[in-house]
LUMSE-310361 format. One record per atom (N, C-alpha, C): residue number from 1; residue in three letters; x, y, z. Coordinates in steps of 0.001 Angstrom, whole numbers, plus 500000, padded with zeros to 6 digits. Example, Ala and Ser with C-alpha at 12.3 -4.5 7.8 and 13.67 -1.06 7.14 Angstrom:
<site num="1" residuo="Ala" xx="513190" yy="494310" zz="507800"/>
<site num="1" residuo="Ala" xx="512300" yy="495500" zz="507800"/>
<site num="1" residuo="Ala" xx="513200" yy="496700" zz="507800"/>
<site num="2" residuo="Ser" xx="512850" yy="497750" zz="507080"/>
<site num="2" residuo="Ser" xx="513670" yy="498940" zz="507140"/>
<site num="2" residuo="Ser" xx="512900" yy="500030" zz="507870"/>
***
This chain:
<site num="1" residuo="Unk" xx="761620" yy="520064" zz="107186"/>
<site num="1" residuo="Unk" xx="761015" yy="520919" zz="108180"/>
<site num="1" residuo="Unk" xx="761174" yy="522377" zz="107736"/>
<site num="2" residuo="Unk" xx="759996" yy="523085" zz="107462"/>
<site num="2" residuo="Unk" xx="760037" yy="524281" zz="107402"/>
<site num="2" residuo="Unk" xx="759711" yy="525365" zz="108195"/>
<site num="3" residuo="Unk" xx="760220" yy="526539" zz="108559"/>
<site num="3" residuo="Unk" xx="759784" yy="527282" zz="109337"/>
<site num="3" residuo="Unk" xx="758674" yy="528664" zz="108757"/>
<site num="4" residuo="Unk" xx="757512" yy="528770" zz="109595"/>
<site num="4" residuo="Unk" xx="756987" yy="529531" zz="108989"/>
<site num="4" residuo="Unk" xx="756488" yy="531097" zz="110016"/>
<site num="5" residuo="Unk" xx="757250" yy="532174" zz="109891"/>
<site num="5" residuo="Unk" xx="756748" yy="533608" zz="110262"/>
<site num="5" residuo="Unk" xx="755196" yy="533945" zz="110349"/>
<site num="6" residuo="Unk" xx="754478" yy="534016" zz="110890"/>
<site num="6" residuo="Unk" xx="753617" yy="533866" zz="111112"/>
<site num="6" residuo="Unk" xx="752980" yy="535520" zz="111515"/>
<site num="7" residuo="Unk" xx="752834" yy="536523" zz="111398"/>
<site num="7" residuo="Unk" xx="752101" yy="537703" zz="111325"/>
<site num="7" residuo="Unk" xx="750520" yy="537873" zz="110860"/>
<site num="8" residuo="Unk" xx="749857" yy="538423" zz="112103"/>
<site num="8" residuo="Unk" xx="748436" yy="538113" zz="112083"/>
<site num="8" residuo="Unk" xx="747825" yy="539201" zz="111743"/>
<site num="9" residuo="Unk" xx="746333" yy="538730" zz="111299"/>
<site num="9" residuo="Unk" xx="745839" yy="540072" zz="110708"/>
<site num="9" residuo="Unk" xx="744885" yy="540469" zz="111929"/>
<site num="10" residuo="Unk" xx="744738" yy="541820" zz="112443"/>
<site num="10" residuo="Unk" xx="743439" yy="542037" zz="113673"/>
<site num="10" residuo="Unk" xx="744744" yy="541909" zz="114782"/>
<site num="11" residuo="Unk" xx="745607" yy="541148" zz="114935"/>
<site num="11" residuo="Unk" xx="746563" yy="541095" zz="116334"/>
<site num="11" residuo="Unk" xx="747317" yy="542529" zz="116355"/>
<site num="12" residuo="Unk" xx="746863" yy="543227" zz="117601"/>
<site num="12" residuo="Unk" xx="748313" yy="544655" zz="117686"/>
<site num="12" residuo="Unk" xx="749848" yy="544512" zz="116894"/>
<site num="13" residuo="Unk" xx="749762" yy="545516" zz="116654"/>
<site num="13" residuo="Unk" xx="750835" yy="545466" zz="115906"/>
<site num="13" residuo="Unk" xx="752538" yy="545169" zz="116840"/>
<site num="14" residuo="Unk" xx="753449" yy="544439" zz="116172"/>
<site num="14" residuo="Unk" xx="754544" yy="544514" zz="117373"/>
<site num="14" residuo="Unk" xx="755085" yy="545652" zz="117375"/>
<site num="15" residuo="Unk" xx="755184" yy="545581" zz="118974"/>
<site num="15" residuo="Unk" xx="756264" yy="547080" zz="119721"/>
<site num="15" residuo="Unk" xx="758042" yy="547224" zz="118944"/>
<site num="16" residuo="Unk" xx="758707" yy="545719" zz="118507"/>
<site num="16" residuo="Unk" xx="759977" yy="546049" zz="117734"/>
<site num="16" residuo="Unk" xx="759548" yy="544970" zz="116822"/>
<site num="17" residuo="Unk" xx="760776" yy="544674" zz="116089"/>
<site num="17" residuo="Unk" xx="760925" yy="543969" zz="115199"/>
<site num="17" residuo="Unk" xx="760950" yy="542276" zz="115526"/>
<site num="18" residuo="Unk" xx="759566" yy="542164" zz="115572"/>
<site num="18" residuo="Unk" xx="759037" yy="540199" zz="115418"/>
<site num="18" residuo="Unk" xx="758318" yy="539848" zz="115304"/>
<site num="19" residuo="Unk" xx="757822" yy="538812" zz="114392"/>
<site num="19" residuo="Unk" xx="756412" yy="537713" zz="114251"/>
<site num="19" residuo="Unk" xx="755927" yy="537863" zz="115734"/>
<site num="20" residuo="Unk" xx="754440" yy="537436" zz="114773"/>
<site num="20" residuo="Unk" xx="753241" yy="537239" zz="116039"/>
<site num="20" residuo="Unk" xx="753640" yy="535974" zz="116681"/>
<site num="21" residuo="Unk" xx="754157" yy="535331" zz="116067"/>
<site num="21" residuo="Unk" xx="754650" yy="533593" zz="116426"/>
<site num="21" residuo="Unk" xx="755158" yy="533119" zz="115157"/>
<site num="22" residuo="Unk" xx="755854" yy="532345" zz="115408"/>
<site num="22" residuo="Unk" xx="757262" yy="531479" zz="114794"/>
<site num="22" residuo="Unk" xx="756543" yy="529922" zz="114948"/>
<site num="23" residuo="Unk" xx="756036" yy="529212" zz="113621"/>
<site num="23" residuo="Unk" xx="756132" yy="527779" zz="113850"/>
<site num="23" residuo="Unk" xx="757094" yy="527043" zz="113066"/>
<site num="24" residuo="Unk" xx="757670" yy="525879" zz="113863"/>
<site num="24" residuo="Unk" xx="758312" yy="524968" zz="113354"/>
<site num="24" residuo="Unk" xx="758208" yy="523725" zz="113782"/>
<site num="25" residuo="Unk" xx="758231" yy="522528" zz="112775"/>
<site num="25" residuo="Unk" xx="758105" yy="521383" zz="113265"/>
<site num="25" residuo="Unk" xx="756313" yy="520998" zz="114326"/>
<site num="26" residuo="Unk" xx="755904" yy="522182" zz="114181"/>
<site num="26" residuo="Unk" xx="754470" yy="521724" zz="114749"/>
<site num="26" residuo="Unk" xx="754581" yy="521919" zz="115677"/>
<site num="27" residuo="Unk" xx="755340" yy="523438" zz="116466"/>
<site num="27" residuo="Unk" xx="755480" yy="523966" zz="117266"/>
<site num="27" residuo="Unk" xx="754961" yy="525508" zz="116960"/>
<site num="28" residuo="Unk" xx="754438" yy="526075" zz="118190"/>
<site num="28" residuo="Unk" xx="754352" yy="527626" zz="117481"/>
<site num="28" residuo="Unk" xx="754655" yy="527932" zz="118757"/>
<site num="29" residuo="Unk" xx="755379" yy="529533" zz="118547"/>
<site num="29" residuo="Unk" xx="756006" yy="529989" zz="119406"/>
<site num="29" residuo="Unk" xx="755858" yy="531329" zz="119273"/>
<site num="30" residuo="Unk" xx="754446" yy="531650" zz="120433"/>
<site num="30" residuo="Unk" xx="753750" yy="533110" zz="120386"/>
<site num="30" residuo="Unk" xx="754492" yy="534257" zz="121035"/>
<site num="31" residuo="Unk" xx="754874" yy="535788" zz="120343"/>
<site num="31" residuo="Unk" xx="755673" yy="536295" zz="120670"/>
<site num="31" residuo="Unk" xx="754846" yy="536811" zz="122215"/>
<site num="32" residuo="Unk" xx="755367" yy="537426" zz="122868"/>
<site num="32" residuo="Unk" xx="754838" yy="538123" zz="124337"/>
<site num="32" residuo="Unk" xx="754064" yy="539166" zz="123941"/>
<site num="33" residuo="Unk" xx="752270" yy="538841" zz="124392"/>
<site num="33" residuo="Unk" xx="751400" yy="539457" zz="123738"/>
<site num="33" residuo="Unk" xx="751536" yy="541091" zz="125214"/>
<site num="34" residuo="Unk" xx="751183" yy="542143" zz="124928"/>
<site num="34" residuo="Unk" xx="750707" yy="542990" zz="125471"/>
<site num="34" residuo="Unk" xx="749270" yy="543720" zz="125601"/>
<site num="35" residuo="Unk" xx="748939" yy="544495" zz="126843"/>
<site num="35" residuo="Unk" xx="747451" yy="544617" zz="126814"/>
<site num="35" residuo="Unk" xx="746871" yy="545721" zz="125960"/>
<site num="36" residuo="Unk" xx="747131" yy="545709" zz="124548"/>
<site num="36" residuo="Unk" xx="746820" yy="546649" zz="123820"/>
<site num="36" residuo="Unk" xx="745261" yy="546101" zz="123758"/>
<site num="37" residuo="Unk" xx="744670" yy="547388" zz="124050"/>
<site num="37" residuo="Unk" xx="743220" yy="547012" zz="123576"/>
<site num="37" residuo="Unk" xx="742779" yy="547309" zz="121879"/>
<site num="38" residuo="Unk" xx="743791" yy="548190" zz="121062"/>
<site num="38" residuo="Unk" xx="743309" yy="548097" zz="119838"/>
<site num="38" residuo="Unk" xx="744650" yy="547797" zz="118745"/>
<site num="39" residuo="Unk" xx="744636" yy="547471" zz="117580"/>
<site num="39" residuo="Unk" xx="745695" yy="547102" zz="116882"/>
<site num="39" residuo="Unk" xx="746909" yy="548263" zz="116878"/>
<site num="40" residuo="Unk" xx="746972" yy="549013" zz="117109"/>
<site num="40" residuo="Unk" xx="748072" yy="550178" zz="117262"/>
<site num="40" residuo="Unk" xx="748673" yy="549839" zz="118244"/>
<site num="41" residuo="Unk" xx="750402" yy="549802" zz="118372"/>
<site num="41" residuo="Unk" xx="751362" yy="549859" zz="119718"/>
<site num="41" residuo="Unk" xx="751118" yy="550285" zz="120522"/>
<site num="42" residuo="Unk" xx="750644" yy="551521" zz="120303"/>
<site num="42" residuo="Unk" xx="750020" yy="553269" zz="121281"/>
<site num="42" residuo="Unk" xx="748670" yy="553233" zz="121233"/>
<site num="43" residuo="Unk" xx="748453" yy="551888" zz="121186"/>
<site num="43" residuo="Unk" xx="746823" yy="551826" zz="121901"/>
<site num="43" residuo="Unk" xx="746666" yy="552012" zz="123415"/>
<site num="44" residuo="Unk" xx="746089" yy="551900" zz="124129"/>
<site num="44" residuo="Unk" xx="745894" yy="552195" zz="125343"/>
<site num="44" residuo="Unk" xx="745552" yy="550754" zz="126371"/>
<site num="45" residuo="Unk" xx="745841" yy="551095" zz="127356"/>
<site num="45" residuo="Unk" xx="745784" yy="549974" zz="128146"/>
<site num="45" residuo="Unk" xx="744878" yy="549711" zz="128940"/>
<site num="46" residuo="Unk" xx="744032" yy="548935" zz="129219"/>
<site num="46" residuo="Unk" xx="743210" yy="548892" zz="130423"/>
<site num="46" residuo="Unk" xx="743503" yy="549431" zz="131628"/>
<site num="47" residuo="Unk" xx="742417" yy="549576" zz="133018"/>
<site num="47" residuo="Unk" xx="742844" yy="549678" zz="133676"/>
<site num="47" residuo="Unk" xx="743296" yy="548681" zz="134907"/>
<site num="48" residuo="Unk" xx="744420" yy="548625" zz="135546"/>
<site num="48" residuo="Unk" xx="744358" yy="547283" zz="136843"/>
<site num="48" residuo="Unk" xx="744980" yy="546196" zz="136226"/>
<site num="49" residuo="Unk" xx="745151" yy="545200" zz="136983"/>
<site num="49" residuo="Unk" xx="745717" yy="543940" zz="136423"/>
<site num="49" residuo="Unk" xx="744847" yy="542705" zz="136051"/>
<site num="50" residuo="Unk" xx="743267" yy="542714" zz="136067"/>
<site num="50" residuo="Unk" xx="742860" yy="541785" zz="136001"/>
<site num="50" residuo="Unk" xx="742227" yy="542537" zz="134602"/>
<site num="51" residuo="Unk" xx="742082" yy="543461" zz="134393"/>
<site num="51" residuo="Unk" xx="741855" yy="543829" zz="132959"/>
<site num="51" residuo="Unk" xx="742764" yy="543762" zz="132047"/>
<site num="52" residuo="Unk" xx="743807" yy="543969" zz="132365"/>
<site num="52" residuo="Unk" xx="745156" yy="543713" zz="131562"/>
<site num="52" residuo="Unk" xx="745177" yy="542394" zz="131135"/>
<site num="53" residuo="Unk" xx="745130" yy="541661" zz="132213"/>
<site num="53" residuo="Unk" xx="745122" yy="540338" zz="131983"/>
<site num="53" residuo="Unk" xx="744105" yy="539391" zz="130912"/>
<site num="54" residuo="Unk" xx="743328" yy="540123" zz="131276"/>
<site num="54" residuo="Unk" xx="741679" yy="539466" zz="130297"/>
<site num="54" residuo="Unk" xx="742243" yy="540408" zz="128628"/>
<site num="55" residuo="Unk" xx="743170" yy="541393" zz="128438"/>
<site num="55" residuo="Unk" xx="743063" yy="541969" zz="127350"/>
<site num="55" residuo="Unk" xx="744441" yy="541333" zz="126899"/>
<site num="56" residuo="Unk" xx="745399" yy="541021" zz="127361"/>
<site num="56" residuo="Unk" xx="746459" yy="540144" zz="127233"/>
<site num="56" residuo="Unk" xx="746312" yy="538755" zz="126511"/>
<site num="57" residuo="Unk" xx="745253" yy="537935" zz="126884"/>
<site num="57" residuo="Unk" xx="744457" yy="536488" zz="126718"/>
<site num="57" residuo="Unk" xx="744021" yy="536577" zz="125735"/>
<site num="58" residuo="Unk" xx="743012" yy="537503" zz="125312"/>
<site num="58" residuo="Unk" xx="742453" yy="537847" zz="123955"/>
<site num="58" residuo="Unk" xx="743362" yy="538074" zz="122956"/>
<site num="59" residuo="Unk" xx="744280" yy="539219" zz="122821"/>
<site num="59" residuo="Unk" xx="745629" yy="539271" zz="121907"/>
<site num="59" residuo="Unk" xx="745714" yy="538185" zz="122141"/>
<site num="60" residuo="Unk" xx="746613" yy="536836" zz="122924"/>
<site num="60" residuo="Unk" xx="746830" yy="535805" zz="122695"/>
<site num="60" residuo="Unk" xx="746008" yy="535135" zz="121752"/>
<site num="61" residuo="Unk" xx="744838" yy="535003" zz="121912"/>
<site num="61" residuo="Unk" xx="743523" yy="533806" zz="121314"/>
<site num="61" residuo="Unk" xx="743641" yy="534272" zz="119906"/>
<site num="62" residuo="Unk" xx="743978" yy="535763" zz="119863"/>
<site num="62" residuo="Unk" xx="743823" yy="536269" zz="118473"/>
<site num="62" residuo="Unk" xx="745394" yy="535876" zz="117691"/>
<site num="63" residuo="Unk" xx="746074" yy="535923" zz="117950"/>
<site num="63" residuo="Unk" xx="746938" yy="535451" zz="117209"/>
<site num="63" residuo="Unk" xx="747194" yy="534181" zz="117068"/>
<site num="64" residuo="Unk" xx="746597" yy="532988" zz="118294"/>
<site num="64" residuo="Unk" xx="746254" yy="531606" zz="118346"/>
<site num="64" residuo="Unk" xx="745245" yy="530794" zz="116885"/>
<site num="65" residuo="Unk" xx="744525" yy="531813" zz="116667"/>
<site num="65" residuo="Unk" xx="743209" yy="531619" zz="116115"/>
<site num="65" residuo="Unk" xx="743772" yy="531856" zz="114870"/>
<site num="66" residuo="Unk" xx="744722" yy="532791" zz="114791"/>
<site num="66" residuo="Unk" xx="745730" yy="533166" zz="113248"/>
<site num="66" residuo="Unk" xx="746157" yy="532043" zz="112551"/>
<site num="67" residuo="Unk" xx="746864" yy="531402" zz="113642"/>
<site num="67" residuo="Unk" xx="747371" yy="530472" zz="113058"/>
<site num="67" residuo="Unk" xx="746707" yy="528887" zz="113235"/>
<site num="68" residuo="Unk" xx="745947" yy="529183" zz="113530"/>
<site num="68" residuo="Unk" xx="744420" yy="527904" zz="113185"/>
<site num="68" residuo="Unk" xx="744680" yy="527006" zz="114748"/>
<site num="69" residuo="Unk" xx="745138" yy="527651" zz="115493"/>
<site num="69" residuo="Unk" xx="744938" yy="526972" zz="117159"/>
<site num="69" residuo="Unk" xx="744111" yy="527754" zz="118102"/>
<site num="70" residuo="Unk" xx="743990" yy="527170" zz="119047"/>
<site num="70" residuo="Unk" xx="743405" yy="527628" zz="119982"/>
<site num="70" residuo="Unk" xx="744231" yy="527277" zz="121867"/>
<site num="71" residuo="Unk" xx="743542" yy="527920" zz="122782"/>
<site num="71" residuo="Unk" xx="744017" yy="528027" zz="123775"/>
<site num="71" residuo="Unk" xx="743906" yy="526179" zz="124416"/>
<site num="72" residuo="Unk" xx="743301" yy="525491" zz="124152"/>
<site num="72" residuo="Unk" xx="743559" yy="523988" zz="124507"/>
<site num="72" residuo="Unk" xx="744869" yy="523694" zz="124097"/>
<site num="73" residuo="Unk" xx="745449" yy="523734" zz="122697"/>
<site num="73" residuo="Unk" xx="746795" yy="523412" zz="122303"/>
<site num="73" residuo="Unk" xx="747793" yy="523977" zz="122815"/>
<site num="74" residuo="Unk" xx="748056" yy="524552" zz="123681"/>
<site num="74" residuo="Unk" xx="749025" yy="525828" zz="124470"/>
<site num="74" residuo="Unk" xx="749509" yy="524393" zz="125026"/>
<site num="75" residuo="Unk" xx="750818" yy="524748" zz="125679"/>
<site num="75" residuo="Unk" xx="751479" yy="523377" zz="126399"/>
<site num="75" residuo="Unk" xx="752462" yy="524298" zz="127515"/>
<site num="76" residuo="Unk" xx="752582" yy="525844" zz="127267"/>
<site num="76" residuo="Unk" xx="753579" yy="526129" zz="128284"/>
<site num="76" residuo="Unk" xx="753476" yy="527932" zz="127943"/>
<site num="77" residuo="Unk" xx="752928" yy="528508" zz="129394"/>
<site num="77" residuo="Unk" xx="752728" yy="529749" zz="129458"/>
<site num="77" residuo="Unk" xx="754079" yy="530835" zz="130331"/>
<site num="78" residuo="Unk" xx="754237" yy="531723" zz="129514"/>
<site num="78" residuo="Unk" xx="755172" yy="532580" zz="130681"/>
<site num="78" residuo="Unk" xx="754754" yy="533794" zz="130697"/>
<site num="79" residuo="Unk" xx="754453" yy="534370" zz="132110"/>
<site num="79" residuo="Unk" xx="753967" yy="535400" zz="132381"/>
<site num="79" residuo="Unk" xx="755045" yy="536176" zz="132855"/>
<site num="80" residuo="Unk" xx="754980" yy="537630" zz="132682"/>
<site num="80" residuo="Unk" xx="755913" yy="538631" zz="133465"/>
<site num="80" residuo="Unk" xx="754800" yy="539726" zz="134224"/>
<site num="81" residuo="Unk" xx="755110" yy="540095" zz="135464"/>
<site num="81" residuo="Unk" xx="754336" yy="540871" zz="136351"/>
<site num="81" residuo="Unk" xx="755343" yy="541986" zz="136691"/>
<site num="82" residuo="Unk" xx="754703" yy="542976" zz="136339"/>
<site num="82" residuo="Unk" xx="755212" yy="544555" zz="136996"/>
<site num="82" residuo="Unk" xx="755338" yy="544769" zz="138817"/>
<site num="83" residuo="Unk" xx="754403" yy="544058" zz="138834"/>
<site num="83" residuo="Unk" xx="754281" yy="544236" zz="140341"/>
<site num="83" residuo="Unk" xx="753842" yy="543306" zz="141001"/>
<site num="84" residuo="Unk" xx="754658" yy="542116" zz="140995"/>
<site num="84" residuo="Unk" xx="754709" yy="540813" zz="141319"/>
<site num="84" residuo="Unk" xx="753689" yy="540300" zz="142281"/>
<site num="85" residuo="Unk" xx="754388" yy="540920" zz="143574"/>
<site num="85" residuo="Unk" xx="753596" yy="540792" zz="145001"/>
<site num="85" residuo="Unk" xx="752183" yy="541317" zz="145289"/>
<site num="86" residuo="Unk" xx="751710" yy="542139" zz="144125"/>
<site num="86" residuo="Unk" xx="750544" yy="543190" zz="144168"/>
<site num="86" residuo="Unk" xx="749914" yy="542215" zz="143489"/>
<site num="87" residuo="Unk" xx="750185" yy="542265" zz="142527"/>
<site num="87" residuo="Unk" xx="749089" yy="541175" zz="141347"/>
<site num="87" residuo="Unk" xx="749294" yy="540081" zz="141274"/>
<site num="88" residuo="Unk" xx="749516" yy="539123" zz="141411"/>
<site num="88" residuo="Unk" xx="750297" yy="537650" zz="141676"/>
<site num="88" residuo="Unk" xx="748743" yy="536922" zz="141644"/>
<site num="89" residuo="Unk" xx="748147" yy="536931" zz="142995"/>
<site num="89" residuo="Unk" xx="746553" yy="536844" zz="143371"/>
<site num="89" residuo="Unk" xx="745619" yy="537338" zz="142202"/>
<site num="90" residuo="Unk" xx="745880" yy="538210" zz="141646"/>
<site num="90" residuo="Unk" xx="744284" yy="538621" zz="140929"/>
<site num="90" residuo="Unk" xx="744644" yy="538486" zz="139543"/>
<site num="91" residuo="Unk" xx="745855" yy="538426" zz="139062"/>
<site num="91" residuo="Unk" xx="746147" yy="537795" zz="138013"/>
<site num="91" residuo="Unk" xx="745670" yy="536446" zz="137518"/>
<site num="92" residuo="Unk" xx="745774" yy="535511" zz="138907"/>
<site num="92" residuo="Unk" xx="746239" yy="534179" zz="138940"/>
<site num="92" residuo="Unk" xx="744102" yy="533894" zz="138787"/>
<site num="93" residuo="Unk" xx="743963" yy="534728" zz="139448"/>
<site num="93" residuo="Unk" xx="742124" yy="534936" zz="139276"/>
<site num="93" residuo="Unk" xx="741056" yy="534839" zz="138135"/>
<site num="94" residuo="Unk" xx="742037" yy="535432" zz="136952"/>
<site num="94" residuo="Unk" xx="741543" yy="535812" zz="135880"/>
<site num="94" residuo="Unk" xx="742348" yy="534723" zz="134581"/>
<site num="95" residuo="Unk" xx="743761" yy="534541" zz="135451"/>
<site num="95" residuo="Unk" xx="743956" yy="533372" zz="134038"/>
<site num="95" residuo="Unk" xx="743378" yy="532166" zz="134163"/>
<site num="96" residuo="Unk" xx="743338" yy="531435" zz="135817"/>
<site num="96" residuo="Unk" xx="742120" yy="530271" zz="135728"/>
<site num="96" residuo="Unk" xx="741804" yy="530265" zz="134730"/>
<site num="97" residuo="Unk" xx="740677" yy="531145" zz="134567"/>
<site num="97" residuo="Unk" xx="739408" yy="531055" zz="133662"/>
<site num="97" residuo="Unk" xx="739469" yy="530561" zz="132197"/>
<site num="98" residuo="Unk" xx="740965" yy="530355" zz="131968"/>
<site num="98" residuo="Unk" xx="740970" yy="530389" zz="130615"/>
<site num="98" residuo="Unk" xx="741374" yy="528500" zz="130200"/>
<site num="99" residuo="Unk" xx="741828" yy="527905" zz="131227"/>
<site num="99" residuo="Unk" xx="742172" yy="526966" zz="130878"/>
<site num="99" residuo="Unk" xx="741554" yy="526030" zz="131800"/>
<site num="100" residuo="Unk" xx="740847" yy="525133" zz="131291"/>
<site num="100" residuo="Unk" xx="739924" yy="523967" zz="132138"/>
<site num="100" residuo="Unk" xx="741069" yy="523391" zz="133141"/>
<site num="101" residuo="Unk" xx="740431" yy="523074" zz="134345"/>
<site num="101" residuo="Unk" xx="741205" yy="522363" zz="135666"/>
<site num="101" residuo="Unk" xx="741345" yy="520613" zz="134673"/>
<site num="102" residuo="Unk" xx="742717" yy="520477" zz="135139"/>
<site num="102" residuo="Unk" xx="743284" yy="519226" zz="134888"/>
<site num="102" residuo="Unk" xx="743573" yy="519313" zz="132972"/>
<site num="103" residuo="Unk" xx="743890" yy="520207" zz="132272"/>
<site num="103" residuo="Unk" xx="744438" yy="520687" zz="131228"/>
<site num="103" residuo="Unk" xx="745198" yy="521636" zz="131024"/>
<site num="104" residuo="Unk" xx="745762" yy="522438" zz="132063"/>
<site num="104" residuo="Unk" xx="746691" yy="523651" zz="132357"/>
<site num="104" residuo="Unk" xx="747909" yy="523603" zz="132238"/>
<site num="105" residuo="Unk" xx="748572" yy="524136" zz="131166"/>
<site num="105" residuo="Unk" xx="749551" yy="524100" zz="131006"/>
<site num="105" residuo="Unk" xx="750786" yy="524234" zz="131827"/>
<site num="106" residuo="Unk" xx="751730" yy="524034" zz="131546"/>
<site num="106" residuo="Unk" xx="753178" yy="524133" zz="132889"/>
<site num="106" residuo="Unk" xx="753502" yy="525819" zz="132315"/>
<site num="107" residuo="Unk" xx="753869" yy="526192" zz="133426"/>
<site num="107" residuo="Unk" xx="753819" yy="527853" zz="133394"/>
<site num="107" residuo="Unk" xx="754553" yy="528334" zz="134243"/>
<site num="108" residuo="Unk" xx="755383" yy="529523" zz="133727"/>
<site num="108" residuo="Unk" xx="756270" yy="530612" zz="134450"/>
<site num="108" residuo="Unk" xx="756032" yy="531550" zz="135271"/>
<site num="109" residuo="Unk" xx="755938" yy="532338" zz="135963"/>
<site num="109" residuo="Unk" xx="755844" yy="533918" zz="136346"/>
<site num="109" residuo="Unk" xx="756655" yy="534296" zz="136401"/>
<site num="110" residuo="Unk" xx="757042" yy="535605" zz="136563"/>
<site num="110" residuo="Unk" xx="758488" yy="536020" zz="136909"/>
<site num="110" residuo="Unk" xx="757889" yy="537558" zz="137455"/>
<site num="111" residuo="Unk" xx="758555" yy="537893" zz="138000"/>
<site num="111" residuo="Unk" xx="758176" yy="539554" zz="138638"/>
<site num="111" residuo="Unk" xx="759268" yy="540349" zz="137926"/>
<site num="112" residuo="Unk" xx="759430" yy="541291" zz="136675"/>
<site num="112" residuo="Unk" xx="760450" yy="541972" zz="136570"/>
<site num="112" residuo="Unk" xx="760416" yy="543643" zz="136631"/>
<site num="113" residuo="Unk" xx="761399" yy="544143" zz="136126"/>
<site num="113" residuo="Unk" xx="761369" yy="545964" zz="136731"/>
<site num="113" residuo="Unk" xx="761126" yy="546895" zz="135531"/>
<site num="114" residuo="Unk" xx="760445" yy="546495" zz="134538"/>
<site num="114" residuo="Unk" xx="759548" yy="546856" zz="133476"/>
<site num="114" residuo="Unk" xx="759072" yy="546281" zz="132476"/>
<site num="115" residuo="Unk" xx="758151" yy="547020" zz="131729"/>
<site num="115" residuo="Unk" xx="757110" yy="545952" zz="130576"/>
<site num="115" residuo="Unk" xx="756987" yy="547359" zz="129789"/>
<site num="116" residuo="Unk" xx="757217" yy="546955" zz="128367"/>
<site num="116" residuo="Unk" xx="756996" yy="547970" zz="127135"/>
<site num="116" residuo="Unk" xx="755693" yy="548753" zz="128099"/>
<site num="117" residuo="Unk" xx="756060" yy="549967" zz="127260"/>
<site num="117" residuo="Unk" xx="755701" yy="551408" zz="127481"/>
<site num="117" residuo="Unk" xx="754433" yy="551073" zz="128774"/>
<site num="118" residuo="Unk" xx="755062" yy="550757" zz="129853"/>
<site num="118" residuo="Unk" xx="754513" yy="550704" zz="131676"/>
<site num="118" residuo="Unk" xx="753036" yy="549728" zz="131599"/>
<site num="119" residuo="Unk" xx="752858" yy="549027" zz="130918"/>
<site num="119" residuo="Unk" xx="751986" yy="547867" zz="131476"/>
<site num="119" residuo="Unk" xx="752382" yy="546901" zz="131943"/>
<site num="120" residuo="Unk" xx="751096" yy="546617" zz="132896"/>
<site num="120" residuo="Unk" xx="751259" yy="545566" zz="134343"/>
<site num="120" residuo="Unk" xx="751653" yy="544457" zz="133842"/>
<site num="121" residuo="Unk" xx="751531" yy="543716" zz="132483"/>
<site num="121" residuo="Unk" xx="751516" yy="541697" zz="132494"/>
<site num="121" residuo="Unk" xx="752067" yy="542021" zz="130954"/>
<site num="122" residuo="Unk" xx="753213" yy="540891" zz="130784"/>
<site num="122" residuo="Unk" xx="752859" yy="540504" zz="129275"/>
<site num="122" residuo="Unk" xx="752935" yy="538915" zz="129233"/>
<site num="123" residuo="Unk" xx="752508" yy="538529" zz="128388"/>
<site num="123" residuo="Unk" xx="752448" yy="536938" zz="128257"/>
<site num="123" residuo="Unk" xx="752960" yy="536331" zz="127196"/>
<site num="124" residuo="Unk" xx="753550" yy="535061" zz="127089"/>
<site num="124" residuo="Unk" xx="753918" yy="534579" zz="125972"/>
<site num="124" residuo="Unk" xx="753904" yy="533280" zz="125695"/>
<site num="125" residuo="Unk" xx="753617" yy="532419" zz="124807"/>
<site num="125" residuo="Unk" xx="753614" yy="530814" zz="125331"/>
<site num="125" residuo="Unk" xx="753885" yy="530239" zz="123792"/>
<site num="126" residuo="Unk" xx="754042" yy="528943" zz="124657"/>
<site num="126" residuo="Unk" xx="754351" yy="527870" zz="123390"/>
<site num="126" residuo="Unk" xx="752747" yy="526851" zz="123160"/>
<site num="127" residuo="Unk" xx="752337" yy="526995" zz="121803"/>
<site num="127" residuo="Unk" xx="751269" yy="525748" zz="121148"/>
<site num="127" residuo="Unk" xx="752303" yy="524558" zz="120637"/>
<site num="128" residuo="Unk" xx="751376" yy="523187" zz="120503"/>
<site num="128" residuo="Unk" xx="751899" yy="522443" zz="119724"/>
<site num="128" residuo="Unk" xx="750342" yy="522225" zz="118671"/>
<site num="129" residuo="Unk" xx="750533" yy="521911" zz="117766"/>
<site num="129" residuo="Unk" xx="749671" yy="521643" zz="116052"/>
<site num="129" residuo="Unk" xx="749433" yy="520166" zz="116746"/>
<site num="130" residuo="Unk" xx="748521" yy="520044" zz="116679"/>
<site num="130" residuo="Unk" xx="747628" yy="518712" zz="116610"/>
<site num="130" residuo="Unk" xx="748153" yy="517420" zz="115659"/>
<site num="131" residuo="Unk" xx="748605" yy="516900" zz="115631"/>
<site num="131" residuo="Unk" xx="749053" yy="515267" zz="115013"/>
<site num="131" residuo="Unk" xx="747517" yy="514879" zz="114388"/>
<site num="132" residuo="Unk" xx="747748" yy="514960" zz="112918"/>
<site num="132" residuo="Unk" xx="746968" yy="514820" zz="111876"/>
<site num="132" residuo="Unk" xx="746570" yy="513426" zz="111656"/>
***
């Protein structure tokens, strides 16, 4: 079993020191994407939480797509919310969309008391590699 570092090309760059995702054993393990809209840290953020959210998903897909998966293979999502009670609802609005009813992965939220340099959501999840 080998482990392989995984750093994507086109995915924002990370805020400290870590892979875009870590696979092992036919696991990948995507670091907590943020709503950078362009490859720079000090890119800028959307505005609101349902834009965040839709720009959050994309970084995800893009570093998914890096490593030759996609958002069907996801098996377990964790979200963090800035403002739990505020966005909870319109968050929950916009990630639907991404995963077909009766294929949705088992998933976290958590409400905590900050997110790299003051954006609303970051996300992070586990893929599994398809059995060849």
């Amino acid at each position: 079993m080998s482990t392989v570092f995984h750093m994507i090309t086109g995915a924002p760059d990370p805020v400290a020191p870590f892979s875009h995702a870590v696979e092992s054993d036919g696991w990948i393990f995507v670091t907590g994407q943020m709503p950078f809209t362009g490859r720079a840290n000090d890119s800028a953020y959307p505005e609101g939480i349902e834009a965040q959210t839709r720009q959050v998903m994309a970084n995800l897909e893009t570093v998914l797509t890096g490593c030759g998966l996609g958002l069907p293979d996801v098996v377990s999502v964790r979200i963090y919310l800035l403002h739990f009670d505020r966005d909870y609802v319109a968050m929950n609005g916009v990630y639907a969309s991404y995963f077909a009813p009766g294929r949705r992965p088992a998933r976290t939220c958590i409400g905590v008391s900050g997110l790299a340099r003051g954006a609303l959501i970051e996300v992070d999840l586990v893929a599994r590699r398809p059995a060849v």
